[in-house]
N, C-alpha and C positions, 0 to 999 in steps of 0.2 A: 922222464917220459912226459910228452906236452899231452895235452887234451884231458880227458876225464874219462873216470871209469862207472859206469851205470851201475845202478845200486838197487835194479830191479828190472827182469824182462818178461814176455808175456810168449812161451813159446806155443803159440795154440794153429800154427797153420796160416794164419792171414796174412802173411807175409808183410809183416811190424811189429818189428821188437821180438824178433821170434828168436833172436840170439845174442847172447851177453856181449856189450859192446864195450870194448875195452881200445879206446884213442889214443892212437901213436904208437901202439906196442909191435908195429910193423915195423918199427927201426929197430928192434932188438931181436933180430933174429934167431939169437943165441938164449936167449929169454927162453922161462916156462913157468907156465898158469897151471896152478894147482885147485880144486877147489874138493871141498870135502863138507861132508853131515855134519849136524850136530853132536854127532857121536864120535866124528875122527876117519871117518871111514872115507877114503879119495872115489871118488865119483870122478873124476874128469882132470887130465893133465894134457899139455901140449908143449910142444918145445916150438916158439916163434909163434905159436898161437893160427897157424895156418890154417887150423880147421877150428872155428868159433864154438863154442859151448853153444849147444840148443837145449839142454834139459834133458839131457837122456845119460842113461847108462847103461852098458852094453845090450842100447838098440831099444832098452822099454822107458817111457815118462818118468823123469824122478816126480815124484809128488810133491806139491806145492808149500814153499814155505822158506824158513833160511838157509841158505849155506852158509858156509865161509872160505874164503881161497887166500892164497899166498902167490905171489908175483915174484919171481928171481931174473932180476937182470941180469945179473952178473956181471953188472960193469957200476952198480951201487947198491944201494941196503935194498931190504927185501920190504914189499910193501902188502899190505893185508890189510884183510876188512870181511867185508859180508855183502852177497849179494840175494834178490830173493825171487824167487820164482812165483808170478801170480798166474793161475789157470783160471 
């Protein structure tokens, strides 16, 4: 995967940064972004990532602070880290 994965977005309406921006993962079609709490609990998957993370789960704000997600290409290792939500 070329480009970078932001490691923090601001999803408050002003249309910047209002969704976790993860570069190049449009060539993996076949790809899925996982991200999940502190506690393990998945908040947000997508398969191809077609519909970007904005901070929500089913429809209400997650509350401000870190998560962590897992990236499966499926065409190489799996990539993970933490991304943080600032309101």
């Amino acid at each position: 995967m070329t480009g970078g994965i932001a490691n923090a977005f601001t999803p408050n309406g002003d249309g910047i940064n209002d969704y976790w921006k993860i570069k190049g993962i449009e060539n993996y079609t076949n790809g899925t972004v996982s991200v999940f709490t502190r506690d393990g609990r998945q908040v947000y998957q997508s398969k191809g990532y077609a519909v970007p993370f904005d901070g929500t789960f089913n429809g209400k704000q997650l509350p401000a602070g870190v998560y962590y997600y897992v990236i499966d290409l499926k065409s190489c290792n799996l990539i993970s880290g933490n991304v943080t939500i600032l309101r």
